[in-house]
C-alpha positions in Angstrom: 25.3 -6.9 -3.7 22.5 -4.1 -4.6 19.9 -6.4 -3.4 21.9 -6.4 0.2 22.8 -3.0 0.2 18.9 -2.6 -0.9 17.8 -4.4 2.4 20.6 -2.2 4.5 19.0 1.0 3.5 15.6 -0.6 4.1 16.6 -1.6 7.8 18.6 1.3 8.2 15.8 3.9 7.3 12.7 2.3 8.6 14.4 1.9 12.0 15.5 5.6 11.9 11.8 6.9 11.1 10.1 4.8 13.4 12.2 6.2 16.2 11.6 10.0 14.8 7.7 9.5 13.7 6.9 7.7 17.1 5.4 10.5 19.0 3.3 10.9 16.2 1.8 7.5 16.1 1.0 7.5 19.4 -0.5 10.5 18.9 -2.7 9.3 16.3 -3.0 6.0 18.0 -4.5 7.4 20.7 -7.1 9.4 18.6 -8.0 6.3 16.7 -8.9 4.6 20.1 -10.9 7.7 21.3 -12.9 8.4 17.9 -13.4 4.5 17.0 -12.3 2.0 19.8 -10.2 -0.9 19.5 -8.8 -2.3 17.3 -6.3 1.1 16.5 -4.4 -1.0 13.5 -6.1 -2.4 10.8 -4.6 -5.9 9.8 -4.8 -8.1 6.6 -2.9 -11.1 5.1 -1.5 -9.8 2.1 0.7 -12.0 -0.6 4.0 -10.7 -0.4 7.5 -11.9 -2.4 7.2 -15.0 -4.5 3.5 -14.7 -2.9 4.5 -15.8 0.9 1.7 -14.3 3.1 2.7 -11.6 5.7 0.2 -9.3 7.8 0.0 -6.0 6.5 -0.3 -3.5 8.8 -2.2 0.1 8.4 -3.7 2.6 11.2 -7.3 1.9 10.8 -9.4 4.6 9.0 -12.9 2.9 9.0 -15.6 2.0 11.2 -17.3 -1.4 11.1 -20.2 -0.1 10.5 -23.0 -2.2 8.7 -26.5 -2.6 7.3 -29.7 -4.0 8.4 -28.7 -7.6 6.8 -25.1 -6.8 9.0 -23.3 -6.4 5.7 -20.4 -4.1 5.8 -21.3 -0.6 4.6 -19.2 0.1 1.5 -15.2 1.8 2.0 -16.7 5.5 1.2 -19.8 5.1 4.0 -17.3 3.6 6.8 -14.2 5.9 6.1 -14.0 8.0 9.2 -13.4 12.2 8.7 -9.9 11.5 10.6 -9.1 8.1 8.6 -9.5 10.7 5.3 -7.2 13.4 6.7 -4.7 10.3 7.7 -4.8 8.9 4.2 -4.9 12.7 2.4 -1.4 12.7 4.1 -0.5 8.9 4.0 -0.2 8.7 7.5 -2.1 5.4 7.3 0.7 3.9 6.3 3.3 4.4 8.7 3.1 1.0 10.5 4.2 -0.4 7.3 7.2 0.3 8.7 7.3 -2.3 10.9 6.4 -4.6 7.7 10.0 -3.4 6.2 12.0 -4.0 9.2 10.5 -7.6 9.8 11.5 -8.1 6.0 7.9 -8.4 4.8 8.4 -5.4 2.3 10.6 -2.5 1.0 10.6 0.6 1.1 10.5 1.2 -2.4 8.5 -2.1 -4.6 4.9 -2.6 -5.9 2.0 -2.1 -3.7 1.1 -5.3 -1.9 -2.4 -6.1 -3.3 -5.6 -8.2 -1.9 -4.9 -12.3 -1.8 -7.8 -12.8 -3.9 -6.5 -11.4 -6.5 -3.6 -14.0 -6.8 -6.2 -16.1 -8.2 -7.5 -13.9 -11.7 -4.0 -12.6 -12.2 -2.5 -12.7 -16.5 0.9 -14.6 -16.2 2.2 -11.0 -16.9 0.3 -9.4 -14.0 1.5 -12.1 -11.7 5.4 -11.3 -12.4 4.9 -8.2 -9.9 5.7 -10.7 -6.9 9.3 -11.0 -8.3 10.0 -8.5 -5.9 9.3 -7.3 -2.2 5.9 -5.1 -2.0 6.8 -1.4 -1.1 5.1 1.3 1.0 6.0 3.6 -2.3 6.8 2.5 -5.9 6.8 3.3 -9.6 2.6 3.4 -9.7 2.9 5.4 -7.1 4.0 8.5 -8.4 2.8 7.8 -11.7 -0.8 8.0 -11.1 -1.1 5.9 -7.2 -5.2 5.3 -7.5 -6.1 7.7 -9.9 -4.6 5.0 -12.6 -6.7 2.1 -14.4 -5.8 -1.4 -13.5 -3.7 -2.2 -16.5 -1.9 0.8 -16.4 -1.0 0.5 -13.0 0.3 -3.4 -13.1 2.2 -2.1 -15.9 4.0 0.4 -14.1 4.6 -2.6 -11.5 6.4 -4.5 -14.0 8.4 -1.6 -15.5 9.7 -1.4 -12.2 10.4 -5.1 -11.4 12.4 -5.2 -15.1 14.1 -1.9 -14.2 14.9 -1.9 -10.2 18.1 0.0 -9.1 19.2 1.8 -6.4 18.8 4.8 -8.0 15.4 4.4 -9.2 14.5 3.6 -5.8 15.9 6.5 -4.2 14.1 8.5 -6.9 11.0 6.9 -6.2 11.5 8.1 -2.4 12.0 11.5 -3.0 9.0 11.9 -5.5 6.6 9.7 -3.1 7.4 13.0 -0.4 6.7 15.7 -2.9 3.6 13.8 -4.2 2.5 13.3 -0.6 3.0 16.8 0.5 0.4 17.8 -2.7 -1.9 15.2 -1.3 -2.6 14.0 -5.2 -4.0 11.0 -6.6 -5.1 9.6 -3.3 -8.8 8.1 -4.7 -10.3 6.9 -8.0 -13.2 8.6 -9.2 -15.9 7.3 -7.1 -14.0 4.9 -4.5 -12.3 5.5 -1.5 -9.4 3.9 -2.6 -8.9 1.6 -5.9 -12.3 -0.1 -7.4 -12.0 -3.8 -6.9 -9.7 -5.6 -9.4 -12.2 -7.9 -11.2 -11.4 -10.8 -14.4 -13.5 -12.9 -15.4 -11.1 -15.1 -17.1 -6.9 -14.9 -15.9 -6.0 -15.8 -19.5 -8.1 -13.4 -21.2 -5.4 -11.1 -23.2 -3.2 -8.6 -21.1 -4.1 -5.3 -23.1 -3.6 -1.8 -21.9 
Protein backbone atom coordinates (compact mmCIF):
# COMPACT_ATOMS: atom_id res chain seq x y z
CA UNK A 1 0.00 0.00 0.00
CA UNK A 2 2.81 2.89 0.75
CA UNK A 3 4.53 1.89 -2.37
CA UNK A 4 1.02 2.76 -4.28
CA UNK A 5 0.20 5.67 -2.34
CA UNK A 6 4.13 6.52 -2.97
CA UNK A 7 3.43 6.44 -6.91
CA UNK A 8 -0.08 8.55 -6.29
CA UNK A 9 1.78 11.35 -4.79
CA UNK A 10 4.43 11.01 -7.38
CA UNK A 11 1.82 11.32 -10.29
CA UNK A 12 -0.19 13.62 -8.43
CA UNK A 13 2.62 16.26 -7.80
CA UNK A 14 4.70 16.00 -10.88
CA UNK A 15 1.54 16.61 -12.99
CA UNK A 16 0.55 19.58 -10.69
CA UNK A 17 4.11 21.34 -11.12
CA UNK A 18 4.46 20.78 -14.56
CA UNK A 19 1.29 22.56 -15.21
CA UNK A 20 2.41 25.56 -12.67
CA UNK A 21 6.32 25.63 -13.68
CA UNK A 22 5.36 25.56 -17.55
CA UNK A 23 5.69 29.09 -18.39
CA UNK A 24 8.91 28.93 -16.89
CA UNK A 25 10.35 26.24 -19.02
CA UNK A 26 9.38 27.63 -21.93
CA UNK A 27 10.91 30.50 -20.85
CA UNK A 28 14.08 28.93 -20.35
CA UNK A 29 13.61 26.77 -23.27
CA UNK A 30 13.45 29.44 -25.39
CA UNK A 31 16.73 31.01 -23.93
CA UNK A 32 18.51 27.72 -24.27
CA UNK A 33 17.64 27.75 -28.16
CA UNK A 34 18.72 31.49 -28.56
CA UNK A 35 22.14 31.23 -26.42
CA UNK A 36 23.07 27.54 -27.68
CA UNK A 37 20.76 26.18 -30.59
CA UNK A 38 19.14 22.90 -30.75
CA UNK A 39 19.10 20.45 -29.07
CA UNK A 40 17.21 22.63 -25.82
CA UNK A 41 17.14 19.07 -23.59
CA UNK A 42 19.91 17.26 -22.90
CA UNK A 43 19.23 13.38 -23.08
CA UNK A 44 21.01 10.20 -21.65
CA UNK A 45 20.17 6.52 -20.99
CA UNK A 46 20.42 6.15 -17.57
CA UNK A 47 19.89 2.68 -15.46
CA UNK A 48 16.94 3.10 -13.61
CA UNK A 49 14.87 0.41 -11.10
CA UNK A 50 16.29 -3.15 -10.99
CA UNK A 51 18.68 -1.32 -13.76
CA UNK A 52 15.96 -1.13 -16.69
CA UNK A 53 17.28 1.80 -18.96
CA UNK A 54 15.04 4.93 -19.27
CA UNK A 55 16.07 8.41 -20.98
CA UNK A 56 16.90 10.97 -18.57
CA UNK A 57 15.99 14.06 -19.33
CA UNK A 58 17.69 17.61 -18.16
CA UNK A 59 17.62 21.30 -19.83
CA UNK A 60 20.96 21.37 -21.46
CA UNK A 61 23.58 23.54 -19.77
CA UNK A 62 26.71 22.92 -22.02
CA UNK A 63 27.98 23.59 -25.33
CA UNK A 64 29.54 20.94 -27.58
CA UNK A 65 32.29 22.53 -27.76
CA UNK A 66 35.70 20.68 -28.50
CA UNK A 67 39.39 20.57 -29.15
CA UNK A 68 41.64 20.53 -32.04
CA UNK A 69 41.67 16.48 -32.03
CA UNK A 70 37.43 17.17 -31.74
CA UNK A 71 37.49 15.84 -28.32
CA UNK A 72 34.90 17.25 -25.96
CA UNK A 73 36.17 20.12 -23.89
CA UNK A 74 35.88 19.04 -20.21
CA UNK A 75 32.17 19.79 -18.14
CA UNK A 76 33.79 23.12 -16.44
CA UNK A 77 35.05 24.61 -20.14
CA UNK A 78 31.53 23.68 -21.92
CA UNK A 79 29.19 24.74 -19.05
CA UNK A 80 27.45 27.79 -20.32
CA UNK A 81 27.09 31.15 -17.83
CA UNK A 82 23.12 30.41 -18.05
CA UNK A 83 23.48 26.49 -17.71
CA UNK A 84 25.45 27.54 -14.13
CA UNK A 85 22.68 29.96 -13.00
CA UNK A 86 20.07 26.96 -14.10
CA UNK A 87 21.93 24.43 -11.99
CA UNK A 88 22.83 27.15 -9.00
CA UNK A 89 18.92 26.88 -8.74
CA UNK A 90 18.28 23.33 -9.99
CA UNK A 91 16.34 24.44 -12.68
CA UNK A 92 18.11 21.84 -14.87
CA UNK A 93 16.21 19.46 -13.60
CA UNK A 94 12.75 20.20 -14.09
CA UNK A 95 12.07 17.97 -17.14
CA UNK A 96 12.79 15.14 -14.80
CA UNK A 97 9.43 15.58 -14.21
CA UNK A 98 8.33 14.17 -17.10
CA UNK A 99 10.74 11.05 -16.06
CA UNK A 100 8.31 10.64 -12.74
CA UNK A 101 5.10 10.83 -14.49
CA UNK A 102 6.13 8.22 -17.25
CA UNK A 103 7.20 6.07 -14.15
CA UNK A 104 10.94 6.16 -14.86
CA UNK A 105 11.67 7.80 -11.37
CA UNK A 106 10.38 9.28 -8.04
CA UNK A 107 10.26 12.10 -6.73
CA UNK A 108 12.11 11.27 -3.79
CA UNK A 109 15.00 8.00 -4.42
CA UNK A 110 18.78 7.90 -5.26
CA UNK A 111 20.14 9.90 -7.97
CA UNK A 112 20.09 8.03 -11.24
CA UNK A 113 23.88 7.58 -12.03
CA UNK A 114 25.97 7.08 -15.47
CA UNK A 115 25.32 3.26 -17.11
CA UNK A 116 28.92 2.70 -16.93
CA UNK A 117 29.13 2.64 -13.73
CA UNK A 118 26.79 -0.56 -13.46
CA UNK A 119 29.77 -2.29 -14.46
CA UNK A 120 32.56 -1.39 -11.23
CA UNK A 121 29.74 -1.23 -8.77
CA UNK A 122 30.56 -3.42 -4.86
CA UNK A 123 27.60 -5.81 -4.46
CA UNK A 124 26.67 -3.18 -1.76
CA UNK A 125 26.82 -0.14 -4.05
CA UNK A 126 24.70 -1.92 -6.54
CA UNK A 127 21.67 -2.44 -3.99
CA UNK A 128 20.82 1.42 -4.71
CA UNK A 129 18.73 0.17 -7.76
CA UNK A 130 16.26 -1.55 -5.28
CA UNK A 131 14.41 1.45 -5.75
CA UNK A 132 13.16 4.07 -8.32
CA UNK A 133 15.99 7.01 -8.94
CA UNK A 134 14.72 10.38 -7.61
CA UNK A 135 15.10 14.04 -8.71
CA UNK A 136 15.91 14.54 -4.73
CA UNK A 137 16.98 12.06 -2.10
CA UNK A 138 18.85 11.33 1.17
CA UNK A 139 22.49 12.37 -0.57
CA UNK A 140 20.93 15.10 -1.57
CA UNK A 141 20.59 17.06 1.40
CA UNK A 142 23.28 15.47 3.06
CA UNK A 143 26.05 16.69 1.13
CA UNK A 144 24.45 16.45 -2.92
CA UNK A 145 28.11 16.78 -4.79
CA UNK A 146 30.12 18.19 -2.19
CA UNK A 147 30.14 14.32 -0.69
CA UNK A 148 32.91 11.60 -1.51
CA UNK A 149 31.75 8.62 -3.46
CA UNK A 150 31.45 6.28 -0.58
CA UNK A 151 29.78 8.50 1.55
CA UNK A 152 27.29 9.34 -0.86
CA UNK A 153 26.30 5.59 -2.03
CA UNK A 154 26.07 5.15 1.52
CA UNK A 155 23.55 7.66 2.12
CA UNK A 156 21.73 5.83 -1.05
CA UNK A 157 21.51 2.73 0.84
CA UNK A 158 20.43 4.30 4.20
CA UNK A 159 17.71 5.35 2.30
CA UNK A 160 16.71 2.21 0.30
CA UNK A 161 16.81 0.21 3.96
CA UNK A 162 14.82 3.15 5.52
CA UNK A 163 12.22 4.45 2.73
CA UNK A 164 8.83 5.82 4.15
CA UNK A 165 6.51 8.21 3.32
CA UNK A 166 7.61 10.34 5.82
CA UNK A 167 11.18 10.37 5.10
CA UNK A 168 10.27 11.23 1.65
CA UNK A 169 8.16 14.06 2.42
CA UNK A 170 11.08 15.20 4.61
CA UNK A 171 13.43 14.85 1.99
CA UNK A 172 11.12 17.23 -0.18
CA UNK A 173 10.90 19.91 2.01
CA UNK A 174 14.73 19.95 2.85
CA UNK A 175 15.60 19.58 -1.06
CA UNK A 176 13.54 23.39 -1.31
CA UNK A 177 15.32 24.90 1.55
CA UNK A 178 18.71 23.55 0.36
CA UNK A 179 17.91 24.68 -3.19
CA UNK A 180 16.86 28.10 -2.17
CA UNK A 181 20.65 28.36 -0.35
CA UNK A 182 22.03 27.17 -3.63
CA UNK A 183 24.57 24.72 -1.45
CA UNK A 184 26.60 21.91 -2.33
CA UNK A 185 25.87 22.18 -6.06
CA UNK A 186 29.80 21.25 -7.24
CA UNK A 187 32.80 19.28 -5.91
CA UNK A 188 35.84 20.96 -5.49
CA UNK A 189 37.21 21.26 -8.81
CA UNK A 190 34.25 19.74 -11.12
CA UNK A 191 31.30 21.04 -12.45
CA UNK A 192 29.32 18.48 -11.06
CA UNK A 193 30.62 14.99 -9.37
CA UNK A 194 34.40 13.75 -10.38
CA UNK A 195 33.93 10.59 -12.36
CA UNK A 196 33.18 7.45 -10.21
CA UNK A 197 36.30 5.34 -11.01
CA UNK A 198 37.25 1.27 -9.42
CA UNK A 199 39.62 -0.48 -10.56
CA UNK A 200 38.45 -3.68 -9.24
CA UNK A 201 34.17 -4.01 -8.27
CA UNK A 202 35.22 -6.43 -5.44
CA UNK A 203 37.76 -4.48 -3.96
CA UNK A 204 36.41 -3.88 -0.24
CA UNK A 205 33.44 -1.36 0.30
CA UNK A 206 35.11 1.02 2.99
CA UNK A 207 34.05 4.43 3.86
Amino acid sequence: MSHLLKRVFDVSISALALIILSPMMMVIAIIIYVAMGMPVLFRQIRPGYKTVPFELLKFRTMTDARDSAAALLDDQQRLTRFGKLLRQASLDELPQLWNVLRGDMSLVGPRPLLSEYLEIYAPAEARRHDVKPGITGWAQINGRNALSWPARFSLDLWYVDHWSLRLDALILMRTVSQVLRHENISHDGHATMPAFKRDNRNEPWNL
